[in-house]
C-alpha positions as CSV (number, residue, x, y, z in Angstrom):
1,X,100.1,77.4,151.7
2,X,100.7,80.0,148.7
3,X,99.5,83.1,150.1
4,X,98.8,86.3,148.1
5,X,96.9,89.6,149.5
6,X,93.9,90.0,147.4
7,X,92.0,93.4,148.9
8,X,88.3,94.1,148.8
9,X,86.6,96.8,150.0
10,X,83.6,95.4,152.1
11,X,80.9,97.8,153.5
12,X,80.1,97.9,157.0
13,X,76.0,99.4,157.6
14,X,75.4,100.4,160.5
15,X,71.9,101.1,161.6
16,X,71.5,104.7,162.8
17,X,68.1,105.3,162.0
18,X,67.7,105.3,157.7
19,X,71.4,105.8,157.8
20,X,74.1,103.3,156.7
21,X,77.5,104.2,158.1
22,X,80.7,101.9,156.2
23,X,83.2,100.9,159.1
24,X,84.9,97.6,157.9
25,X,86.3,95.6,155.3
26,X,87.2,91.9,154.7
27,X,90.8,91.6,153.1
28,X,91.2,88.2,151.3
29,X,94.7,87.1,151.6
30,X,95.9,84.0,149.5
31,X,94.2,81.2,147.5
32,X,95.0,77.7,146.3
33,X,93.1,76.0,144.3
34,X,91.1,73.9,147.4
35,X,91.7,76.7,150.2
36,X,90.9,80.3,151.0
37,X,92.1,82.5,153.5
38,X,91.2,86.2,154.6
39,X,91.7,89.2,157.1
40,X,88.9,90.9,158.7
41,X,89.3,94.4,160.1
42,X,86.5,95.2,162.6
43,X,87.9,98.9,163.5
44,X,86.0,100.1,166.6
45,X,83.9,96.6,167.0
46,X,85.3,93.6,169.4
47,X,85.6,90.2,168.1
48,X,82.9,89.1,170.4
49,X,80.9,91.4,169.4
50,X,80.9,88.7,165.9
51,X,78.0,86.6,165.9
52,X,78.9,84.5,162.5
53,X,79.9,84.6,159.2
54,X,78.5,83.0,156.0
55,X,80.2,81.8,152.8
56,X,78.4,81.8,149.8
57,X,79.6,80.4,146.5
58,X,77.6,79.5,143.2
59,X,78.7,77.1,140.6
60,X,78.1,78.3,137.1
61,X,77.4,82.4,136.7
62,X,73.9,81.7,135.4
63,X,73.1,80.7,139.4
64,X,72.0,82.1,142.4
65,X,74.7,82.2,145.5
66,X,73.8,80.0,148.5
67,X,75.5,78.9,151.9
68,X,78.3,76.7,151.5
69,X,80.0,77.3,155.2
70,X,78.6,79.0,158.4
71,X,80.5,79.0,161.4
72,X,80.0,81.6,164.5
73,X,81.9,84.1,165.7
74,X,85.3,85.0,164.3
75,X,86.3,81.0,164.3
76,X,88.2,81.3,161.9
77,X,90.0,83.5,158.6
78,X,90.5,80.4,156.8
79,X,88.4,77.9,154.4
80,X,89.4,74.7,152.9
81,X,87.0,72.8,150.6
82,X,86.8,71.2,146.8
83,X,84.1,73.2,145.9
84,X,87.0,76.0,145.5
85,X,88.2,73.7,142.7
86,X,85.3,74.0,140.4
87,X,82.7,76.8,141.9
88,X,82.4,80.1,139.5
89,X,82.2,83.3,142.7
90,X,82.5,83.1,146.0
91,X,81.6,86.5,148.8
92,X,81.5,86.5,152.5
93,X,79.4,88.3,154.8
94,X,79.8,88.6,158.6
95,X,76.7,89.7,161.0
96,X,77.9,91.2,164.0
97,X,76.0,93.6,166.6
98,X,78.6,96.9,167.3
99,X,76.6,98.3,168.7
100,X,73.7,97.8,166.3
101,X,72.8,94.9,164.1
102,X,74.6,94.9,160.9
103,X,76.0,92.8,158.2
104,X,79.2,93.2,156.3
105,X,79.9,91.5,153.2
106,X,82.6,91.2,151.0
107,X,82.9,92.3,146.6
108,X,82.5,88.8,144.9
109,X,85.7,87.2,144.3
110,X,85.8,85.0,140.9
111,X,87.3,81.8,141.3
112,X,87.8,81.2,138.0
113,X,89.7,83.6,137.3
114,X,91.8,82.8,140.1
115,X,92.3,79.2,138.4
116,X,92.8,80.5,135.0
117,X,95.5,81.4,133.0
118,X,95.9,85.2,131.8
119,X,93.8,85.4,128.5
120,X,94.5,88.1,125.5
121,X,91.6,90.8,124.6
122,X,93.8,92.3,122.1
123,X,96.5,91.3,119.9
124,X,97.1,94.0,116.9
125,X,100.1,94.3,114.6
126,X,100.7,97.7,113.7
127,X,101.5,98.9,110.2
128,X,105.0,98.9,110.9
129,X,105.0,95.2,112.5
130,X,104.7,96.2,116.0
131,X,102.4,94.7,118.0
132,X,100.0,95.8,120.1
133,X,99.0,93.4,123.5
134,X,96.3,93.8,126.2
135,X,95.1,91.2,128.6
136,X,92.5,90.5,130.8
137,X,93.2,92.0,134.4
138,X,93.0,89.6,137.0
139,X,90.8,90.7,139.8
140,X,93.2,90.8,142.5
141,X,95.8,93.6,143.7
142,X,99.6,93.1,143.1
143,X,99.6,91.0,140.4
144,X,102.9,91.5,137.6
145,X,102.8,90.0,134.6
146,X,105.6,88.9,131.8
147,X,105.2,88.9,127.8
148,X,106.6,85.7,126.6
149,X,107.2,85.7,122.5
150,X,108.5,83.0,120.4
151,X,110.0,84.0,117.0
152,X,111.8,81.0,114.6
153,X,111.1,78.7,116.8
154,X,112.9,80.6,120.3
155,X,111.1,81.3,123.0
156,X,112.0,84.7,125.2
157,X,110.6,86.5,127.9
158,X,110.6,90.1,126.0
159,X,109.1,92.4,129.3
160,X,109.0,91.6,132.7
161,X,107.1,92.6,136.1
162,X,104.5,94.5,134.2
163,X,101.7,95.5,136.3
164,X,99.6,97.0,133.4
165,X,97.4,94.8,131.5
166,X,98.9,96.1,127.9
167,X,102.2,96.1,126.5
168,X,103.6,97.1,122.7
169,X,106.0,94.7,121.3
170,X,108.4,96.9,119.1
171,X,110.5,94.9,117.5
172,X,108.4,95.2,114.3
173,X,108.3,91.7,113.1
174,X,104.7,90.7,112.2
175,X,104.6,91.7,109.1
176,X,106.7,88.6,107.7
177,X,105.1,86.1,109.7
178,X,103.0,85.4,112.7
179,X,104.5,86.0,116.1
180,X,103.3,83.7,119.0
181,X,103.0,85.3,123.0
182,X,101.7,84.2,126.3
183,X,101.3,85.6,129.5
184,X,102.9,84.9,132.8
185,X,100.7,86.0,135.9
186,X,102.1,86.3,139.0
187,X,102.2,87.7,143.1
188,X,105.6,88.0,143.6
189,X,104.7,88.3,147.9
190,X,104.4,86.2,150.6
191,X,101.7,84.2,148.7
192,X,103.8,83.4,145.9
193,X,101.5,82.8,143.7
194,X,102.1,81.6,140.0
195,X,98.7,81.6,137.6
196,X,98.2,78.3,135.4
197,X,99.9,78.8,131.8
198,X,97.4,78.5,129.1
199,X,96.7,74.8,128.1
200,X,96.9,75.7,124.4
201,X,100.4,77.4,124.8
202,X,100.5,80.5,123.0
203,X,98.3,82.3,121.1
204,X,99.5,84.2,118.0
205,X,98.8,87.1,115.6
206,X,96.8,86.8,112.7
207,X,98.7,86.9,109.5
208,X,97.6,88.3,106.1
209,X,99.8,87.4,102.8
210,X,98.8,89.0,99.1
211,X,100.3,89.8,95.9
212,X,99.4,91.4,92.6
213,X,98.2,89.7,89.9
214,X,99.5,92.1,87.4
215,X,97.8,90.3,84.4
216,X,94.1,90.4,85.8
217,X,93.8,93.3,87.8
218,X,93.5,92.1,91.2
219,X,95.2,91.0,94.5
220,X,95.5,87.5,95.5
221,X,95.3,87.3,100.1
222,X,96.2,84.1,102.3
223,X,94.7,84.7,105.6
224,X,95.9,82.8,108.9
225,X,93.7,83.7,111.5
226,X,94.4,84.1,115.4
227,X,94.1,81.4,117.9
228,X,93.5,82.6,120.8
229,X,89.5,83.4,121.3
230,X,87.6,82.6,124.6
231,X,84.3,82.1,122.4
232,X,83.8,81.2,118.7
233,X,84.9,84.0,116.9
234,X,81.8,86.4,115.6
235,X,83.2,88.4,112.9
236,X,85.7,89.0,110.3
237,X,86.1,92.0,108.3
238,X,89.2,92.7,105.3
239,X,89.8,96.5,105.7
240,X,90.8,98.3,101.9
241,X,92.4,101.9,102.1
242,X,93.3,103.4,98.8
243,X,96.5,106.1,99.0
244,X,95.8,106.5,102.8
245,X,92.6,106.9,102.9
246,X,89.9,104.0,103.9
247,X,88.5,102.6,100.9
248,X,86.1,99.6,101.1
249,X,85.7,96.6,103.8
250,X,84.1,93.0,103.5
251,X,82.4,91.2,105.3
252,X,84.5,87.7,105.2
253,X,83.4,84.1,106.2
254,X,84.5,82.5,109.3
255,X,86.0,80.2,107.2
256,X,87.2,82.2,104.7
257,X,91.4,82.0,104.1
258,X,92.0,83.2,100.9
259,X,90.5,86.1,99.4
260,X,90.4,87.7,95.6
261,X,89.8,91.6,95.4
262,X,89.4,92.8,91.8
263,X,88.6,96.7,93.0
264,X,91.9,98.1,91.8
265,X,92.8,101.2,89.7
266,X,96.4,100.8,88.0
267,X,98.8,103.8,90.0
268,X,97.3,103.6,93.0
269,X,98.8,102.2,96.6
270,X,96.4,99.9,98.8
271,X,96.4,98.5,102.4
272,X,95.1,95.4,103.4
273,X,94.4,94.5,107.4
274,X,91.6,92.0,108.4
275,X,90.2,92.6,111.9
276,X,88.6,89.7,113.9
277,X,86.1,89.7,116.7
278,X,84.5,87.4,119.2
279,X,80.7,88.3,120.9
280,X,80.4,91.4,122.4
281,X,80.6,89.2,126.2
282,X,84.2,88.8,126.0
283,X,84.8,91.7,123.0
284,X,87.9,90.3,121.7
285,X,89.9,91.9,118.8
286,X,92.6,90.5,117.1
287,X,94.1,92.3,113.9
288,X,97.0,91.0,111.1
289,X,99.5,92.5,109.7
290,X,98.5,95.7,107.0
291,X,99.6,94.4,103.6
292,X,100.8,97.4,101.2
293,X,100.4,96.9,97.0
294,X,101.6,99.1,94.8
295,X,99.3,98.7,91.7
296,X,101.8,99.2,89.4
297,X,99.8,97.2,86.6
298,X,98.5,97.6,82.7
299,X,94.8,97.5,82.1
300,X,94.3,94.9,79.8
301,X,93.7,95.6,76.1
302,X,89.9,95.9,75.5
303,X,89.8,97.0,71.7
304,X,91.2,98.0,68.5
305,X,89.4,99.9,65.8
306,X,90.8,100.8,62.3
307,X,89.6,104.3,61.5
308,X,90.8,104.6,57.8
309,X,93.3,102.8,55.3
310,X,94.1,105.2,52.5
311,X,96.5,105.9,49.9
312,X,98.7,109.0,49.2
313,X,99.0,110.7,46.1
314,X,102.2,108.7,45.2
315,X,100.2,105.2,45.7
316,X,101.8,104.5,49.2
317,X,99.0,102.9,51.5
318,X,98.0,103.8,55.2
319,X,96.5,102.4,57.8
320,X,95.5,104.0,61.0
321,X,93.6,102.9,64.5
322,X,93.0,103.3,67.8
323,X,92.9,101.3,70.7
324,X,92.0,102.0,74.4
325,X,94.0,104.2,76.7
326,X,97.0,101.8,78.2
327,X,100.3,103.0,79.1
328,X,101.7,99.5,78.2
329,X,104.0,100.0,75.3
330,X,101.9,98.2,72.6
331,X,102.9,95.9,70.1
332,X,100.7,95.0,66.9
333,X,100.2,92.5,64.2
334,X,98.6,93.5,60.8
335,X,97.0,90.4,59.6
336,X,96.3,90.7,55.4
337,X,93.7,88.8,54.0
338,X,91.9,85.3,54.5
339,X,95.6,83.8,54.5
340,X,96.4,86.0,57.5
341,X,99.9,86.2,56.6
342,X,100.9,88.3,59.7
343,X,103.7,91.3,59.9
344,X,104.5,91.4,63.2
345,X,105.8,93.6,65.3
346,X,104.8,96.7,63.2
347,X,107.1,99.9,63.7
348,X,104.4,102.2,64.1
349,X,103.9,105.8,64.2
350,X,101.5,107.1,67.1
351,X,100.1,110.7,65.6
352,X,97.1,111.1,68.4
353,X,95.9,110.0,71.9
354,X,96.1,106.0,71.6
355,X,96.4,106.6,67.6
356,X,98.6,105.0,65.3
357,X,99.2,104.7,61.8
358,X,101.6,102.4,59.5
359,X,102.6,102.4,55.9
360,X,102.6,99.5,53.9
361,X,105.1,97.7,51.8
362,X,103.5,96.9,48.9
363,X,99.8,96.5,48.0
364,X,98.0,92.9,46.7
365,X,94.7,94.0,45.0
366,X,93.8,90.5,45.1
367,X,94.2,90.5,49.2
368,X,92.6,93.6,50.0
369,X,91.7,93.0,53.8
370,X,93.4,94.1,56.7
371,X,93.0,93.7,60.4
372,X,95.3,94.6,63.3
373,X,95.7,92.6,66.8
374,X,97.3,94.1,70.0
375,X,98.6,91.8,72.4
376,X,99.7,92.9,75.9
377,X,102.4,91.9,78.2
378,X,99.6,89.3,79.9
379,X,99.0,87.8,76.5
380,X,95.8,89.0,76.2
381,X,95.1,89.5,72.4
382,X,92.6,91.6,70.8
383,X,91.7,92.1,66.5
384,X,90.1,94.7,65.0
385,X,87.1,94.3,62.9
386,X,88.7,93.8,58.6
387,X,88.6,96.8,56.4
388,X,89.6,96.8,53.4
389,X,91.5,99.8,51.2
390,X,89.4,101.7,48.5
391,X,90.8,100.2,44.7
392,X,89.9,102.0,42.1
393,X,89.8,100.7,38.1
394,X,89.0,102.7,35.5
395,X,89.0,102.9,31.3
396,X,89.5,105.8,28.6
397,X,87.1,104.8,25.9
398,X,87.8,107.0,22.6
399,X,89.0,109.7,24.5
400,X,85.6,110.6,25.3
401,X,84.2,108.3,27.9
402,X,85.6,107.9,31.6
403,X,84.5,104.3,33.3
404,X,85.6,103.9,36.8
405,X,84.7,101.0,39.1
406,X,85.6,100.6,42.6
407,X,85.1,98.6,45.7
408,X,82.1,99.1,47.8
409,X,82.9,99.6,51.1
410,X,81.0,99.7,54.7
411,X,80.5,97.3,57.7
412,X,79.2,97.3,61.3
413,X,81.5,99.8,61.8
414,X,82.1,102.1,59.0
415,X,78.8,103.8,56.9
416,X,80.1,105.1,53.4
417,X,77.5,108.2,52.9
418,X,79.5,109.2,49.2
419,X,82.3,108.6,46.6
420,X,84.0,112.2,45.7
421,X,86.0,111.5,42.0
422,X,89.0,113.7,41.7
423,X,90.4,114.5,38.2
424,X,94.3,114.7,38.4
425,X,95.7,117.3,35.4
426,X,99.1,119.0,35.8
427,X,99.6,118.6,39.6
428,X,95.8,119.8,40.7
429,X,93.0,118.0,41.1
430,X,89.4,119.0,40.9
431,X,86.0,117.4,41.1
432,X,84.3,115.5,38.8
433,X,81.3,114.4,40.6
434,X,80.2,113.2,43.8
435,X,78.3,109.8,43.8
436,X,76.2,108.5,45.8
437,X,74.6,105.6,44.1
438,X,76.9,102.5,45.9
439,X,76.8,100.3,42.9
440,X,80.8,101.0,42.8
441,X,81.0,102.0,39.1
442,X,81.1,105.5,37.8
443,X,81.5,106.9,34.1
444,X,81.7,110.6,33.2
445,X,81.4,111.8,29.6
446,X,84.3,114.4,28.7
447,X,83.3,117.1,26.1
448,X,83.7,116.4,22.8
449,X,85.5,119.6,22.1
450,X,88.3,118.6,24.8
451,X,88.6,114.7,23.9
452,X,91.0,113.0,26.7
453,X,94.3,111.0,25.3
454,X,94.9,110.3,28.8
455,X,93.5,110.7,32.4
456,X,94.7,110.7,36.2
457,X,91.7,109.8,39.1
458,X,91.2,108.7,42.3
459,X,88.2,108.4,44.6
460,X,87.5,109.4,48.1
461,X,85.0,107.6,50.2
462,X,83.5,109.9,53.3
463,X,81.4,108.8,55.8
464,X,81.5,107.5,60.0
465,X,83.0,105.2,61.7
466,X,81.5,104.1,64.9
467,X,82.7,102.2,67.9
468,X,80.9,100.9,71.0
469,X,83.6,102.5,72.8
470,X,83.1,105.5,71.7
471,X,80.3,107.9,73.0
472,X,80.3,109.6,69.5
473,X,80.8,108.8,65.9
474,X,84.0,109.7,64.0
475,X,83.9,111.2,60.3
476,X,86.3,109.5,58.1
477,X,87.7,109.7,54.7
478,X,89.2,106.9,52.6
479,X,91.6,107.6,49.7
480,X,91.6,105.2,46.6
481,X,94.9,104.8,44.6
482,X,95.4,107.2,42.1
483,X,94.8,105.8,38.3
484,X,95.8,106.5,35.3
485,X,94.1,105.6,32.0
486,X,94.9,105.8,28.3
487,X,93.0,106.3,25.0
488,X,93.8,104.0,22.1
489,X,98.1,103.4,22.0
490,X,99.0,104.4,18.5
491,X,102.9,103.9,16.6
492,X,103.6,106.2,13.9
493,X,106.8,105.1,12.1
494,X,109.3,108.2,9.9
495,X,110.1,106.0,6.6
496,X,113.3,107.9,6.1
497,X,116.3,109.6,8.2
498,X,118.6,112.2,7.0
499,X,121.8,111.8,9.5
500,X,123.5,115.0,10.1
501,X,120.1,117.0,10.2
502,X,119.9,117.4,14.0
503,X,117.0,114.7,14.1
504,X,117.4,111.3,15.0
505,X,115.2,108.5,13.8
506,X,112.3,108.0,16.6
507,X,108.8,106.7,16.4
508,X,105.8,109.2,17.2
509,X,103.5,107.8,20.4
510,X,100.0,108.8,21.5
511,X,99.2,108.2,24.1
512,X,103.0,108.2,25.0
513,X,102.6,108.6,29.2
514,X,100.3,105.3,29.5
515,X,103.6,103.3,27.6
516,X,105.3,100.9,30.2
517,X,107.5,99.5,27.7
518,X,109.6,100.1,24.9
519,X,112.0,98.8,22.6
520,X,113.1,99.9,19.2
521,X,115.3,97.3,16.8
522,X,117.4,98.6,13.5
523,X,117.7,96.4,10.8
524,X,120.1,96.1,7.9
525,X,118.9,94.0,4.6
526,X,120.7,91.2,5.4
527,X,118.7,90.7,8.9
528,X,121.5,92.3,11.3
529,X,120.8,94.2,14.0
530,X,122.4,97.7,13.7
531,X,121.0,99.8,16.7
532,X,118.5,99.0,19.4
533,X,117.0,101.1,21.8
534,X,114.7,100.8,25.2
535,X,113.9,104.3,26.0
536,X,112.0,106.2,24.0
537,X,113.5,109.5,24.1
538,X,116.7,108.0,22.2
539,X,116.7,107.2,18.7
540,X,118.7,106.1,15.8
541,X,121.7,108.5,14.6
542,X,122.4,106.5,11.7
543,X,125.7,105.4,12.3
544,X,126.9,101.7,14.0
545,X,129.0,101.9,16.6
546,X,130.3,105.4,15.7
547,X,130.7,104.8,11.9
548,X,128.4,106.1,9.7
549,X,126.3,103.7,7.6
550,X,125.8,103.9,3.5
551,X,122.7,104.9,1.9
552,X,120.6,102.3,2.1
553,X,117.1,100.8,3.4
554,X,116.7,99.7,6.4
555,X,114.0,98.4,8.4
556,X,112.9,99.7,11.6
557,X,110.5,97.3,14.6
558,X,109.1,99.0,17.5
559,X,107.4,97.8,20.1
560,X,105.5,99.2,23.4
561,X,103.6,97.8,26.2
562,X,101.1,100.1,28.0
563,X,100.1,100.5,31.9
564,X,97.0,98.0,31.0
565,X,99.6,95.1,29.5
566,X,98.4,95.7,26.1
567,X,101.5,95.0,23.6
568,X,101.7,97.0,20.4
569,X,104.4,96.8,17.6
570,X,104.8,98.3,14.1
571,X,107.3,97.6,11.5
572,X,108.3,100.6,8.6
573,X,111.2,100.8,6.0
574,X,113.6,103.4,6.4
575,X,115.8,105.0,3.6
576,X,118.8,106.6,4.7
577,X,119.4,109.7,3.1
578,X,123.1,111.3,2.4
């Protein structure tokens, strides 16, 4: 028989009036799974002084104990019987008369404990993949116990002859993959005694995977739960910490193996654990590995907003935005007009928190909307709401009368309170008027005393520009091209030329900054061309290629084009004096 010393302390009363005096114990010695077998120390009482001794059992922990063997005297320290194989508890008591009557009974010894294999109450990986074991105690003095692991598929007995119900495994590898144990029970003695192995084999720690998923913010977790529970499982909970400290936890299903967690700030570290636990009867905890994510991660682009698009004194167009904070280098497309022909990547230049402004090449009246897209790294795309660049027209009328007519501008965004219209006259400007009427056309009346030959304006539109990002609204000003009109062109012709005289022949221009233009032809009588000219500051000499020319007539054609495509030409005889 496998014999193993299992010790009890059993209480002997003796009666001594209302006092109770404890004298002996019952020592149970080895157990099989059909047989029993136990010591019982009298101390000062005689054997025949036993009068019997009961053994009472109960089948499921939910029943009463009853008799299951009486037999008198001290018959025997031995009990062989099937109800070993399946009862729940077993105690005996012995009635004996030294010198009074008395009873002394044993602690309850649980069979099925005895019949079962060693069970976990805690498996825990550690943050740095250790692991942390603890096992139910069996109920019985000398017992050692080994760890078994198995790792890539080898099985190894990593301690031995432990006689603590707890052991760390160090070798810090559950946090690649799940590690698998079991415990071997044993009473290395006379008994002999080895428990059962677990019928499942061995149980293993819980395992939790995850990765970033830079381009929406949040982590993606595989969970692979532990399999080693008495009882259903009761809870599990996903533990959050955010740089160290604990952050959030949730609640998760029973069933639940994957989870999505969107609470993220970009720059921050987090540490994922899930713990699991069965009914607070067996109150077992089993907790995965700690999975560490390093939010290293753009916010995704959210808007775009153009604040102004204006032109510089020298007719060279701006446009400017802002976005939302990122620290993603961004990239932008300026789409023009309802064609959308797109420049794209724009070199930029950022002047302001998230602000940025570009120059453009050229300027299309005719496609005078403008828009700007961002696109991030995760391809998300955002476009601004179209604005469109403040154009300016405008007419001299007799020298007298100043018409101007411009594009009205304004949208959800942008509220145009009043157009400011700036005269331009050597290098300084100065204020004409300020409109506020928004029917985009303008004429000012210049004195009759100071008539206008010519004229240099340009508008500027000022008003807000809101955003529902923004908790304010932002004052803008947009900048039209600067203009410049002419009166009536007008060619006055010399009809004679004296060479020699320090004057050469040139035609007299009014007004002559609006001319585009110019060409001058010299004539002979016979029809051949003896000098021509496209500039207007040089003029006729009277000689042809360097040799002087008789006295004659000649005729002289002139012809200019001004800024508003207007062609004008004049045609006068010239006598050349000697």
């Amino acid at each position: 028989m496998n014999r193993f010393f299992i010790s009890f302390l059993s209480i002997l009363f003796i009666s001594s009036g209302n006092q109770l005096v404890a004298q002996s114990e019952i020592n149970f010695v080895c157990f099989t799974v059909d047989s029993i077998s136990w010591e019982f120390n009298i101390n000062n009482c005689a054997t025949n002084d036993i009068e019997n001794y009961e053994i009472y059992t109960r089948e499921t922990s939910s029943e009463n104990f009853s008799v299951a063997f009486a037999g008198p005297g001290q018959t025997s320290t031995a009990w062989k019987s099937d109800i070993l194989k399946s009862h729940d508890a077993l105690f005996i008591t012995y009635n004996m008369n030294c010198p009074a009557e008395m009873s002394v009974t044993s602690d309850t010894l649980s069979l099925e404990s005895l019949r079962t294999s060693v069970r976990f109450e805690n498996i825990e990986v550690q943050e740095d993949g250790s692991v942390y074991l603890k096992w139910e105690r069996k109920p019985i003095d000398g017992v050692q116990y080994n760890v078994n692991s198995i790792v890539n598929g080898n099985s190894e007995v990593i301690a031995t002859d432990l006689t603590e119900n707890e052991f760390t495994d160090t070798r810090n590898l559950a946090n690649t993959e799940s590690i698998f144990y079991s415990i071997t029970a044993f009473k290395d003695d006379d008994c002999k005694y080895t428990f059962p192995e677990p019928d499942e084999g061995y149980s293993y720690t819980p395992f939790l995977s995850g990765k970033l998923i830079e381009c929406e913010g949040r982590v993606s977790l595989d969970f692979e739960p532990s399999n080693y529970w008495f009882d259903d499982m009761d809870s599990r909970t996903l533990f959050i910490s955010e740089n160290g400290n604990l952050f959030d936890s949730i609640s998760l299903g029973l069933d639940t193996d994957s989870i999505e967690y969107t609470n993220i700030s970009p720059g921050n570290v987090y540490r994922f654990y899930v713990e699991e636990k069965s009914s607070e009867n067996t109150r077992q905890l089993a907790r995965s590995n700690t999975v560490i994510i390093n939010a290293d991660f753009f916010d995704a682009v959210q808007w775009i907003a153009i604040r102004e698009i204006s032109f510089d004194p020298n007719n060279n167009l701006s446009i400017e935005w802002q976005t939302d904070p990122t620290d993603e280098p961004p990239e932008y497309t300026l789409i023009q007009g309802a064609s959308e022909s797109m420049t794209n990547p724009l070199m930029v230049n950022e002047f302001g928190t998230n602000q940025y402004s570009y120059e453009l090449d050229q300027f299309d009246p005719d496609n005078n909307h403008y828009s700007l897209s961002i696109e991030d790294s995760c391809e998300n795309i955002v476009t601004s709401l179209s604005k469109e660049a403040l154009w300016v027209s405008a007419q001299l009328l007799g020298g007298y009368d100043l018409a101007m007519e411009w594009n009205v501008l304004g949208d959800e965004e942008l509220t145009i309170d009043q157009y400011d219209v700036y005269l331009v006259e050597n290098g300084s400007s100065s204020l004409l008027s300020s409109v506020r009427n928004f029917s985009g056309q303008f004429i000012h009346n210049f004195s009759e005393n100071n008539p206008k030959d010519s004229a240099c304006v340009y508008v500027i539109a000022k008003g807000t520009l809101e955003h529902s990002e923004w908790d304010e609204s932002n004052e803008v000003e947009y900048r039209s091209n600067t203009v410049c009109v002419y009166g009536e062109t007008k060619i006055i012709l010399p009809n004679a030329l004296a060479p020699g005289s320090g004057n050469d022949y040139l035609p007299i221009i009014s007004p002559r900054e609006g001319i585009v233009e110019f060409e001058m032809t010299i004539y002979d009588r016979y029809g051949n061309i003896i000098f021509q000219s496209n500039n207007p500051n040089v003029g006729w000499n009277g000689s042809t290629n360097g040799a002087n020319n008789t006295i004659d007539i000649y005729a002289a054609v002139v012809k200019v084009t001004n800024q508003n495509g207007e062609v004008f030409s004049e045609t006068q005889s010239v006598v050349l004096l000697r």
